[in-house]
Backbone bond lengths (Angstrom), bond angles and torsions (degrees), N, CA, C in turn:
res aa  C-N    CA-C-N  psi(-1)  N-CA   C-N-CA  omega(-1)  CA-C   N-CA-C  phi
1 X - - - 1.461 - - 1.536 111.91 -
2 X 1.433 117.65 -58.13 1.079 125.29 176.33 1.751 109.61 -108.00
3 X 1.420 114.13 117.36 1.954 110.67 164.53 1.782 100.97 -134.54
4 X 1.531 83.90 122.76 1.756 103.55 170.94 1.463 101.01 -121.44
5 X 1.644 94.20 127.09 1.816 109.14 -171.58 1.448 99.71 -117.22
6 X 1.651 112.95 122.67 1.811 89.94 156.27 1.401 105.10 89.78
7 X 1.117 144.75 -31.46 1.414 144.43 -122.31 2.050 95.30 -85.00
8 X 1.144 93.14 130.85 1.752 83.52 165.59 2.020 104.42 -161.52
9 X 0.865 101.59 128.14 1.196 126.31 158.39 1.715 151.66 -122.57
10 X 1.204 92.35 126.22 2.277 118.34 -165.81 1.015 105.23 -91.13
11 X 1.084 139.24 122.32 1.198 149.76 161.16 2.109 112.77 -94.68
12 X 1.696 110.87 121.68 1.263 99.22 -171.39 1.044 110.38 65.09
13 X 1.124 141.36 61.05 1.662 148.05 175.56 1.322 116.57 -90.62
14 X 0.988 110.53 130.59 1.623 125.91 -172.69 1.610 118.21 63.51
15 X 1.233 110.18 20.48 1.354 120.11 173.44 2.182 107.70 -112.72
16 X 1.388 122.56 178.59 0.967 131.96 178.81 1.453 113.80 -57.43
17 X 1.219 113.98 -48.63 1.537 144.23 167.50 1.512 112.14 -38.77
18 X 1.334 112.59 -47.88 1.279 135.91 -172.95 1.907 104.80 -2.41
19 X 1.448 143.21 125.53 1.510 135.93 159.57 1.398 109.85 -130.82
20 X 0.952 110.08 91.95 2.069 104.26 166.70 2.010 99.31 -51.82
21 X 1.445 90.45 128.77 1.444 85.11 179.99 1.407 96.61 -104.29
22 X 1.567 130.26 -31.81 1.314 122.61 -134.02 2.195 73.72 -143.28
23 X 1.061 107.33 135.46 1.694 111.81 171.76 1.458 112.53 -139.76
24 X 1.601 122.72 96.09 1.450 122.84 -178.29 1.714 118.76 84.92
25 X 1.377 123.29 -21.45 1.058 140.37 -157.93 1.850 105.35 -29.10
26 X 1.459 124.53 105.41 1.267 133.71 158.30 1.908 116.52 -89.12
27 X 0.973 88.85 148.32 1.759 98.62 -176.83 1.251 118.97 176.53
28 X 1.611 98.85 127.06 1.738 99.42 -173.51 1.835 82.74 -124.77
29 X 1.657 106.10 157.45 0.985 125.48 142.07 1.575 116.15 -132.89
30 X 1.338 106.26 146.70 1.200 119.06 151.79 1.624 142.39 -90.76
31 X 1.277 124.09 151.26 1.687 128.12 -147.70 1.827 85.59 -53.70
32 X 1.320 113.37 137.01 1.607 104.40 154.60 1.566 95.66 106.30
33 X 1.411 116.76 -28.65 1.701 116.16 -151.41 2.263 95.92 -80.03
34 X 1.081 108.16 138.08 1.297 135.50 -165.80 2.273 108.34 -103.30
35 X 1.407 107.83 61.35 1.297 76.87 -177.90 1.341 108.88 -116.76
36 X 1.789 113.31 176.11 1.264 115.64 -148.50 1.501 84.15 -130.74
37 X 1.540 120.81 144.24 1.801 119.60 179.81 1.019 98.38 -142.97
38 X 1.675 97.10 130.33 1.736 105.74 171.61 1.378 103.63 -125.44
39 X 1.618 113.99 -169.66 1.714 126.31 -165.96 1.424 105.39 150.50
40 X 1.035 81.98 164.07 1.856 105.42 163.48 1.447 125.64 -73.03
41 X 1.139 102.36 156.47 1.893 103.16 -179.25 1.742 96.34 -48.87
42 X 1.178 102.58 152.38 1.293 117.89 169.46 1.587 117.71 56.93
43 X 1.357 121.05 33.91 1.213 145.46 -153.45 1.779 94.43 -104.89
44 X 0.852 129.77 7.68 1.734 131.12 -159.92 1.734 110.68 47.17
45 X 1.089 146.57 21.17 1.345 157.83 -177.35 1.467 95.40 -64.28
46 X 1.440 128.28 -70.06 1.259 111.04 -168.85 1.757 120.27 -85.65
47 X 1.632 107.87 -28.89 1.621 99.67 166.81 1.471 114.11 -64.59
48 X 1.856 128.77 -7.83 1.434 96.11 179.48 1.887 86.70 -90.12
49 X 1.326 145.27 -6.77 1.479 116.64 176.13 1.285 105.28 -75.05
50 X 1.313 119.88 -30.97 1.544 109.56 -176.10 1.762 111.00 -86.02
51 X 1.398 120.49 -2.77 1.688 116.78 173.64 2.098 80.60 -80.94
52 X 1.546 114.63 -57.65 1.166 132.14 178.56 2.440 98.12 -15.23
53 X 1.150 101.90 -74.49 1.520 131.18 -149.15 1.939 94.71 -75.90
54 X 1.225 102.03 -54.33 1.827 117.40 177.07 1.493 84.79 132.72
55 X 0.736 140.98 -20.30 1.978 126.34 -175.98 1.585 100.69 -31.44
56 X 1.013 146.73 -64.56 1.223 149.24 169.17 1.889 109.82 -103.76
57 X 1.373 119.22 164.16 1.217 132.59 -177.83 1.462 110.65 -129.32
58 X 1.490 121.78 129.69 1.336 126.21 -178.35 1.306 99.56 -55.95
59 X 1.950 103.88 164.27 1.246 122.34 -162.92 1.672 84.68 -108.13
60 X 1.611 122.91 -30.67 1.147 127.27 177.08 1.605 104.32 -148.57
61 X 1.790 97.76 150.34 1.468 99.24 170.25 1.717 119.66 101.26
62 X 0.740 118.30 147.19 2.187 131.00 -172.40 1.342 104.98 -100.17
63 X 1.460 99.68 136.50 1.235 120.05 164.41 1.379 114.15 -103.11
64 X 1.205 127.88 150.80 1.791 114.74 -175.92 2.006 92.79 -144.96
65 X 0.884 125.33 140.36 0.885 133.32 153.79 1.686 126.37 -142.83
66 X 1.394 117.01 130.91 1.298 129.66 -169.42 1.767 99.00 62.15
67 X 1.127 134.11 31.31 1.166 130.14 -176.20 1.562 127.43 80.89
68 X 1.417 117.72 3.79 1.305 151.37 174.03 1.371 117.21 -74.50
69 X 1.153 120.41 134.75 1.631 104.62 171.45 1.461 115.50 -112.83
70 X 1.427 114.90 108.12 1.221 130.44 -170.90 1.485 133.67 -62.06
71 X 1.399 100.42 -47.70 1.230 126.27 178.95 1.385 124.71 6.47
72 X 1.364 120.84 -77.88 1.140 141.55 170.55 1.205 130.42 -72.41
73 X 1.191 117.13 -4.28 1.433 120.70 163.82 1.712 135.23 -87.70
74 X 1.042 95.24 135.07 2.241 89.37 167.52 0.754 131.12 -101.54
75 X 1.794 90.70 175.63 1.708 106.14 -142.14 1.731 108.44 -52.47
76 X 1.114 142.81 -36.53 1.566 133.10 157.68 1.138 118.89 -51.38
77 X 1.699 126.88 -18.14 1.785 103.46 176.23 1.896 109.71 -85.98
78 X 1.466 91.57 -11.30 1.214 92.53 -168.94 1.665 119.83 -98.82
79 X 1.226 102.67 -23.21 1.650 131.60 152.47 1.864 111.52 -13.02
80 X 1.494 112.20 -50.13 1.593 123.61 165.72 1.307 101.50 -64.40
81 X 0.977 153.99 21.64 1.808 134.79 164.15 1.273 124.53 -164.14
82 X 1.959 108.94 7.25 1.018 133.48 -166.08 1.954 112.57 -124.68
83 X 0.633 105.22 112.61 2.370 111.38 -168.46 1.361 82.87 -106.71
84 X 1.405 119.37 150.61 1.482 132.24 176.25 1.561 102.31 -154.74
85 X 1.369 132.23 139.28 1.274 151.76 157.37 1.516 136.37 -119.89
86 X 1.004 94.88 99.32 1.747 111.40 -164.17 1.136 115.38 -64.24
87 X 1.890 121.31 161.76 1.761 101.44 176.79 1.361 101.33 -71.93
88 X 1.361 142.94 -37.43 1.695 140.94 -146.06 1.563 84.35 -87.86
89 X 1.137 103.38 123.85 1.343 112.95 159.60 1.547 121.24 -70.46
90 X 1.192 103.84 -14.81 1.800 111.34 174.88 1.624 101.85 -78.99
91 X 1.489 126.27 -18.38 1.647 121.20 152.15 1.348 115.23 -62.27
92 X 1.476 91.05 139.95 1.771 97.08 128.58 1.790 73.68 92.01
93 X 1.221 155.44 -8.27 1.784 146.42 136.30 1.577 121.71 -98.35
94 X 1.394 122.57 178.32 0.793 118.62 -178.77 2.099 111.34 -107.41
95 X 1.074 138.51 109.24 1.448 113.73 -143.69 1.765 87.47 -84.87
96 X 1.121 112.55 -18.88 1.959 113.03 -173.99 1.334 90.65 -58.21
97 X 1.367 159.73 -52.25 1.055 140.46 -64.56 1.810 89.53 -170.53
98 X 1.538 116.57 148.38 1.695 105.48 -166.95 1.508 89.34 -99.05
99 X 1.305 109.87 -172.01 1.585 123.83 -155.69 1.669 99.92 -99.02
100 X 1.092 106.80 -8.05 1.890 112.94 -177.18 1.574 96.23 -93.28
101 X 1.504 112.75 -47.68 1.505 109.82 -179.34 2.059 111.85 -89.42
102 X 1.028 112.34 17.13 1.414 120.13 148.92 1.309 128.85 -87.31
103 X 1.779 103.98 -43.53 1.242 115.42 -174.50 1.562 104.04 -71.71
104 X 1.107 117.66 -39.92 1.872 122.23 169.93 1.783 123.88 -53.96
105 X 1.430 98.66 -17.26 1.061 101.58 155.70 1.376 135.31 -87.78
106 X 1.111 95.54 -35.64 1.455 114.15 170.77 1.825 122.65 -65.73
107 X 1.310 110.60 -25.60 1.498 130.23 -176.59 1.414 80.57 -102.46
108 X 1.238 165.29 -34.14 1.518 141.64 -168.16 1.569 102.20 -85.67
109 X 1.438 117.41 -10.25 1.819 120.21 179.53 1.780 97.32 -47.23
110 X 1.546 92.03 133.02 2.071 90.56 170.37 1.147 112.25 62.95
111 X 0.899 148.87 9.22 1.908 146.34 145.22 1.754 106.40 -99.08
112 X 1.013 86.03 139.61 1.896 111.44 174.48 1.903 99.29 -57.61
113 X 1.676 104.67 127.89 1.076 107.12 -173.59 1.710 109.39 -74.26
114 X 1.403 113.15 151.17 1.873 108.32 167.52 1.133 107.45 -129.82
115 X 1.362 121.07 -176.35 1.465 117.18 139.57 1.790 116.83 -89.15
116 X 1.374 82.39 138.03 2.014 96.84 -175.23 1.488 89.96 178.47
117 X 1.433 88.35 152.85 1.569 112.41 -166.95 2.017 98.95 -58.69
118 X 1.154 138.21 129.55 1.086 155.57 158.21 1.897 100.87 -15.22
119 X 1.379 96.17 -74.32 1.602 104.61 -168.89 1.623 99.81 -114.15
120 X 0.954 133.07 134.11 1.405 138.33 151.67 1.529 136.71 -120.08
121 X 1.133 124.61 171.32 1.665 111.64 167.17 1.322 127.75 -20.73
122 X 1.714 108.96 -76.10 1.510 116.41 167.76 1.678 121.34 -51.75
123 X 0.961 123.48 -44.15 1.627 115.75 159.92 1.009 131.25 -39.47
124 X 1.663 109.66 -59.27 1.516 121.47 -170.68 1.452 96.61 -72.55
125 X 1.687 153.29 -28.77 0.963 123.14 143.99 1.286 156.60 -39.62
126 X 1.445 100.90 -41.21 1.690 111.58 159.51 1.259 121.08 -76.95
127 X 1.524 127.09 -17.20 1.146 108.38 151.14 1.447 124.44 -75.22
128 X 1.191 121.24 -11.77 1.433 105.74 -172.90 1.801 104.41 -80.10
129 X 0.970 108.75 -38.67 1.718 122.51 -172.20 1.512 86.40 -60.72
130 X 1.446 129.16 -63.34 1.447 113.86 -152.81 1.671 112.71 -76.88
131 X 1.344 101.75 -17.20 1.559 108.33 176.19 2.300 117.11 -83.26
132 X 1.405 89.20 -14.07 1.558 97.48 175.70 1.842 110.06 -72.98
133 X 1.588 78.40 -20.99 2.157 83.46 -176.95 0.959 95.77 -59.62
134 X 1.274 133.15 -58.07 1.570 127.27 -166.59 1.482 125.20 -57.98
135 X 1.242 113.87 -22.66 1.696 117.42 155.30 1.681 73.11 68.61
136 X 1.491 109.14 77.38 1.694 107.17 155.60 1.645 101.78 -159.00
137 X 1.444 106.37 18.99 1.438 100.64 170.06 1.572 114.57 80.41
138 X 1.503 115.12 -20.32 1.528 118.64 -171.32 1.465 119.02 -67.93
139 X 1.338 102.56 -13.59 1.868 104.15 177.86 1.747 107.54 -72.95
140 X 1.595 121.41 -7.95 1.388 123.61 168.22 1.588 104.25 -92.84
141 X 0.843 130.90 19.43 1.677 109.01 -153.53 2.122 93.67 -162.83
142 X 1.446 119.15 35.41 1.188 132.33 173.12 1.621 117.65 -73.96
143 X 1.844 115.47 -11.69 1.306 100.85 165.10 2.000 119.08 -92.25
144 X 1.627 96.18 -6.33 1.196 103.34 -172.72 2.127 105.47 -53.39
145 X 1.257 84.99 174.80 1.207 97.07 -164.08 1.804 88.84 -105.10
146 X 1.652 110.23 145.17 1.272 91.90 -166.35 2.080 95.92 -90.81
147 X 0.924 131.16 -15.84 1.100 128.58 171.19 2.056 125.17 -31.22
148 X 1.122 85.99 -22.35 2.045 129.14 -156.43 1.462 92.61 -86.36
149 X 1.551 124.23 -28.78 1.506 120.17 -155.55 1.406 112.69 -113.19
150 X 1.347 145.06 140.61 1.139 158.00 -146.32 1.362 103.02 -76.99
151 X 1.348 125.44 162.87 1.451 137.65 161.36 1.353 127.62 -27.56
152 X 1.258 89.58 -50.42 1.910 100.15 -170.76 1.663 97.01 -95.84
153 X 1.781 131.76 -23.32 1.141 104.34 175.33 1.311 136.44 -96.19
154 X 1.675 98.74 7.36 1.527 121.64 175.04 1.298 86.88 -75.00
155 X 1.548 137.54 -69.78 1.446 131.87 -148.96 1.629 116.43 -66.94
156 X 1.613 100.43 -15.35 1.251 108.98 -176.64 1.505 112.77 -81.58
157 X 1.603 126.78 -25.67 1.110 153.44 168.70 1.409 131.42 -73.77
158 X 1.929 95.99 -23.87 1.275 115.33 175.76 1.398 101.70 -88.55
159 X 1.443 121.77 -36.80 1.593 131.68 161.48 1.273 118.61 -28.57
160 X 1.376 111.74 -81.39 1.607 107.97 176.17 1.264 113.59 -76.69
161 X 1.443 146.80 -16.02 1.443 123.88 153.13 1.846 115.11 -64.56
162 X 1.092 131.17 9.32 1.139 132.32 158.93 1.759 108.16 -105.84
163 X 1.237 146.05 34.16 1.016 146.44 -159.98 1.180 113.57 -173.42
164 X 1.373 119.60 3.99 1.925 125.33 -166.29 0.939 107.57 -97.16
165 X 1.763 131.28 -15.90 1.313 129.07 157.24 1.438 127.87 -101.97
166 X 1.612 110.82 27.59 1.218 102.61 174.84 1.837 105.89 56.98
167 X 1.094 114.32 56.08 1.678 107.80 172.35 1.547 113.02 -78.17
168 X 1.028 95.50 136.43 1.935 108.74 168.39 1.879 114.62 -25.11
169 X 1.416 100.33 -47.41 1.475 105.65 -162.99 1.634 91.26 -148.40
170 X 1.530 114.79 131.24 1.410 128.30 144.09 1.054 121.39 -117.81
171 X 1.872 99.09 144.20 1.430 110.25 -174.41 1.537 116.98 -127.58
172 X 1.102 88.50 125.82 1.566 107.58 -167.73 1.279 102.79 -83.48
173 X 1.681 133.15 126.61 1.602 112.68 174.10 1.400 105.94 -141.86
174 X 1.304 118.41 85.80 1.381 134.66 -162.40 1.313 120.86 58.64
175 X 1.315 123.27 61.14 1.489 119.95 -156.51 1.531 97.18 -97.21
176 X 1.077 126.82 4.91 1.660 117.92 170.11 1.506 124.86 -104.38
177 X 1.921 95.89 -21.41 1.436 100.57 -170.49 1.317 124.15 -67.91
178 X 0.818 127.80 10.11 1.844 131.87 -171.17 1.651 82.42 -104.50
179 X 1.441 154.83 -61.27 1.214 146.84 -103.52 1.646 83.11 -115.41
180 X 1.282 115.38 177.86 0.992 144.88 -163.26 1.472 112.06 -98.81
181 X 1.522 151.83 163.19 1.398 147.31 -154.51 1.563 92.26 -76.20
182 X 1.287 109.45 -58.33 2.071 115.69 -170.26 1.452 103.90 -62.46
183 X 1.446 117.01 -51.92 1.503 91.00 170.12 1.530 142.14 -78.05
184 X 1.566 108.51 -22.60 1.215 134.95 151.42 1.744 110.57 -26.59
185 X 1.068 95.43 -54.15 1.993 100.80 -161.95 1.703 87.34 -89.55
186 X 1.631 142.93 -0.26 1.018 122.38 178.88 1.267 95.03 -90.10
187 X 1.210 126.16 -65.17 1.601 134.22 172.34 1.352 100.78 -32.09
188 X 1.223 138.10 -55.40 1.573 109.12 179.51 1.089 128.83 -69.50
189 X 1.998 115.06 -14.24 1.572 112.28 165.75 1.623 108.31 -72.15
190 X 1.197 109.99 -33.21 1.448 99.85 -178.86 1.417 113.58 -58.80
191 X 1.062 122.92 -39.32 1.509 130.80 -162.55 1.233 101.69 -64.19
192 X 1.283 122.02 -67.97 1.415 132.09 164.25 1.353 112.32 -20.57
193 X 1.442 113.74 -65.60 1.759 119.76 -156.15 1.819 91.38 -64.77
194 X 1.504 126.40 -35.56 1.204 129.69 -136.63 1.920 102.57 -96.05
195 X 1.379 87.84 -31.22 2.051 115.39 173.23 1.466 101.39 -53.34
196 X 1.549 89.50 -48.96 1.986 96.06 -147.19 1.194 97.36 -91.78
197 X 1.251 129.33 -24.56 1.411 124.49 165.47 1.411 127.61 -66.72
198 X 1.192 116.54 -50.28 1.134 125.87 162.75 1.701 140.23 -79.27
199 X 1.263 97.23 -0.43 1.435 127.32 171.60 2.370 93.10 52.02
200 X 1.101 114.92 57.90 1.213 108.32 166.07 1.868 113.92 -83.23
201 X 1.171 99.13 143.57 1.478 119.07 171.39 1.865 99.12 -70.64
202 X 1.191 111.10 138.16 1.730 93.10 -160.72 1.506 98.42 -157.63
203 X 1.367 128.51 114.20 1.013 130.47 138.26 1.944 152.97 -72.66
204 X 1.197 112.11 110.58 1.401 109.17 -159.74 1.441 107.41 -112.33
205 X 1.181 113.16 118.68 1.844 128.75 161.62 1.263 123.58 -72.67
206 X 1.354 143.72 92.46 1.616 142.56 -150.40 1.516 98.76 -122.00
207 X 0.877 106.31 134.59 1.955 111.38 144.34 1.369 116.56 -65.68
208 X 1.746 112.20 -51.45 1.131 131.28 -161.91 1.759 113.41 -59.47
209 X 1.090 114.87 112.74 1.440 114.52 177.42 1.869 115.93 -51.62
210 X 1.573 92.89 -72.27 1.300 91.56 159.38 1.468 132.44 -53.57
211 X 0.567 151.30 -48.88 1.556 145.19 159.84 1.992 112.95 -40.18
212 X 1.272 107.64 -23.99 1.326 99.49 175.46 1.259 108.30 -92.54
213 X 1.572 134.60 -6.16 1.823 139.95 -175.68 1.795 83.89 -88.70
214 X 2.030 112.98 -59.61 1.455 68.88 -144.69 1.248 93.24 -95.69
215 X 1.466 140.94 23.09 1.842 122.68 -175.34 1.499 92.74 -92.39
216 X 1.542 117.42 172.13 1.282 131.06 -178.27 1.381 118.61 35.52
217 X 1.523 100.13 -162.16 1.430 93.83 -147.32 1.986 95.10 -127.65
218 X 1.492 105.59 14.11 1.590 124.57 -175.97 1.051 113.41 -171.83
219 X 1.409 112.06 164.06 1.570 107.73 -141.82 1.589 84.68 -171.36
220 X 1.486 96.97 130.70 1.628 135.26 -164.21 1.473 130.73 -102.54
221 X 1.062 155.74 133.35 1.635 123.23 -176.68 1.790 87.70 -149.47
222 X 1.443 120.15 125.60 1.442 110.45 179.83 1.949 93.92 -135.47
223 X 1.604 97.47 158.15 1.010 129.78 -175.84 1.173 144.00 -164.37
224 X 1.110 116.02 101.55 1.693 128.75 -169.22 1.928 107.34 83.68
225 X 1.287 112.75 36.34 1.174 130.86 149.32 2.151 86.94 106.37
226 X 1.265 121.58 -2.46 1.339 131.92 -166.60 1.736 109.94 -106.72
227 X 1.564 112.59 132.28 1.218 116.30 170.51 1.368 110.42 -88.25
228 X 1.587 119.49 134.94 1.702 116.09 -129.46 1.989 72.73 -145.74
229 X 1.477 109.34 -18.65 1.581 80.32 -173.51 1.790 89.06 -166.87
230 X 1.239 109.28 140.11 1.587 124.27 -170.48 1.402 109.49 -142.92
231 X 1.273 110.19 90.20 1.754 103.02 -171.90 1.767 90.96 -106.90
232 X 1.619 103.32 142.20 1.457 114.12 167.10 1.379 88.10 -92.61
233 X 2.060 86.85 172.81 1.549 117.91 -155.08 1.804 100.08 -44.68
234 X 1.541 98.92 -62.56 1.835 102.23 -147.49 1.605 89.70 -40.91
235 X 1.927 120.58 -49.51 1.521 99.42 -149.62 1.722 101.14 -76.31
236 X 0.901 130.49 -31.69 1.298 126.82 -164.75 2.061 109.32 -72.94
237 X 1.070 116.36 -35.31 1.422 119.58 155.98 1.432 124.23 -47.78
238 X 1.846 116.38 -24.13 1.156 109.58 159.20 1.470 122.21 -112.46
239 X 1.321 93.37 42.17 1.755 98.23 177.71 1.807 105.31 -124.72
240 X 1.400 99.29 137.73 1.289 100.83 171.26 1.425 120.76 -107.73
241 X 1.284 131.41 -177.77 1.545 124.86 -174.22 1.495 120.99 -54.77
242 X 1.543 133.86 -29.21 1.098 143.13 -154.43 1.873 79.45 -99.95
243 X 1.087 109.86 -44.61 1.950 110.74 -167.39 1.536 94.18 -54.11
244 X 1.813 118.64 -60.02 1.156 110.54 -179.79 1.521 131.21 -47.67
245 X 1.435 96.00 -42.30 2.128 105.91 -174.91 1.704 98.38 -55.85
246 X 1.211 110.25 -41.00 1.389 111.30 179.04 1.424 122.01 -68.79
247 X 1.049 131.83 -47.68 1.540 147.15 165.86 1.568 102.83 -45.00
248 X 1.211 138.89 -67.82 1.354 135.36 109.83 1.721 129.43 42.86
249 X 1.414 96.30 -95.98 1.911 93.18 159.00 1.170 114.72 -88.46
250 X 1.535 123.35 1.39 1.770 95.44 160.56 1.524 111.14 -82.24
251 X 1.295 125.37 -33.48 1.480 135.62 177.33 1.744 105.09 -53.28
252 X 1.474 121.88 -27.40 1.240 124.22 -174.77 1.380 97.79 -91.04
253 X 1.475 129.30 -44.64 1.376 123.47 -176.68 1.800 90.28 117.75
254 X 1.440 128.72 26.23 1.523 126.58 158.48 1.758 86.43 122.45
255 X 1.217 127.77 -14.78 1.462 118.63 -160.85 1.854 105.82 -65.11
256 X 1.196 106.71 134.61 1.816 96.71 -173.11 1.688 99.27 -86.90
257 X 1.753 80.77 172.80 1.913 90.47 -173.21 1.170 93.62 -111.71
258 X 1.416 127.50 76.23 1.467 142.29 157.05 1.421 128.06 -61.20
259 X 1.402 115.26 70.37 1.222 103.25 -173.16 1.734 98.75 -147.56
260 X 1.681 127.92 105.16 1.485 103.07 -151.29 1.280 111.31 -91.61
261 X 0.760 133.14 24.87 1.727 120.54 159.16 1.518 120.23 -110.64
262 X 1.511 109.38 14.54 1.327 113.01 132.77 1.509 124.93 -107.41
263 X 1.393 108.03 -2.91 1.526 84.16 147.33 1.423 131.37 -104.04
264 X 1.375 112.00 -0.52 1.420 109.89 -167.39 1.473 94.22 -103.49
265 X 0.989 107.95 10.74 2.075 110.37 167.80 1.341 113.50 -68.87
């Protein structure tokens, strides 16, 4: 589903400034595959979703998705097969704008534009059914304005408008950390119910230690723009947070993962 060969990207190159964010970066996923990536600040975690999305374009190296070669394209051509969820829940909607005429945007992603009424009968039904999944009351409340709606039910809203077309690849990039523990742990049931249902190929960016053992089905660890550690499901199901910190400085050569709000996650 997803193959990244080669890929590396500099930011400010050949100047004082100079940051390799991304060095060699390889990565395959397969259709269905669930993985979760953590690191340190400045770890390349969020420039590979945005080399991932088109936000930025490698300096070297192919992107392929669904067997496609991406590479060279931006972030709007790629927008049809690509769902993204940001940490700010004030991303990724429109807050001027009500939650029926967001979701219409979001359901027009990858279809040929026309003229036709924005929202209609048949719409406003499927939105109401797909917005009742979320068990947040929002399938009554489609003229509201989404500006009007809380932290966790913007992100929850931003959830399935990133997921209404069945996209090739979603990318999760700290989508809990802004929210609070109760809404935090709802967004990860949603995610779950919304993954497994829909069987999306899915990439997730976490702080959260735990959340990277038990979500998906692979498990990522990057550093200094380099993927330094890739555990599939069986071993990482028997690893706990202290197994990981350790796995960790042996991959560094003893260097610790000092950074506390991944450990105090």
């Amino acid at each position: 589903m997803l193959n990244i060969r080669q890929v590396r990207k500099v930011f400010n190159a050949g100047t004082v400034n100079e940051k390799i964010a991304l060095q060699e970066i390889n990565l395959t996923m397969a259709p269905g595959d669930f993985i979760t990536v953590i690191g340190s600040n400045g770890a390349g975690k969020s420039t590979l979703m945005n080399i991932i999305s088109g936000g930025y374009l490698p300096d070297q190296g192919t992107i392929e998705i669904d067997g496609k070669n991406v590479t060279k394209l931006a972030e709007h051509q790629r927008a049809a097969f690509i769902g993204r969820v940001f940490q700010d829940p004030m991303a990724g909607t429109a807050p001027n704008m009500t939650i029926e005429e967001n979701l219409a945007i979001a359901y027009a992603r990858g279809h040929r534009r026309k003229l036709a009424l924005g929202v209609n009968a048949k719409k406003r039904k499927i939105f109401q059914e797909q917005l009742a999944l979320l068990d947040q009351g929002l399938e009554n409340r489609l003229k509201t304005k989404v500006g009007f709606l809380s932290g966790g039910q913007r992100q929850a809203l931003s959830l399935l408008m990133a997921t209404f077309t069945q996209p090739k690849i979603l990318l999760l990039d700290e989508h809990t950390a802004a929210l609070d523990p109760k809404r935090a742990q709802l967004i990860v049931d949603l995610t779950v119910k919304i993954v497994e249902k829909n069987k999306l190929t899915t990439l997730m960016v976490t702080h959260n230690m735990e959340q990277a053992l038990t979500m998906g089905n692979r498990l990522l660890m990057m550093h200094e723009g380099r993927i330094i550690l890739d555990l599939p499901q069986e071993k990482k199901q028997q690893m706990t947070t202290k197994d990981l910190l350790q796995a960790f400085e042996q991959a560094r050569g003893g260097e610790a993962f000092a950074e506390d709000r991944f450990i105090l996650a």
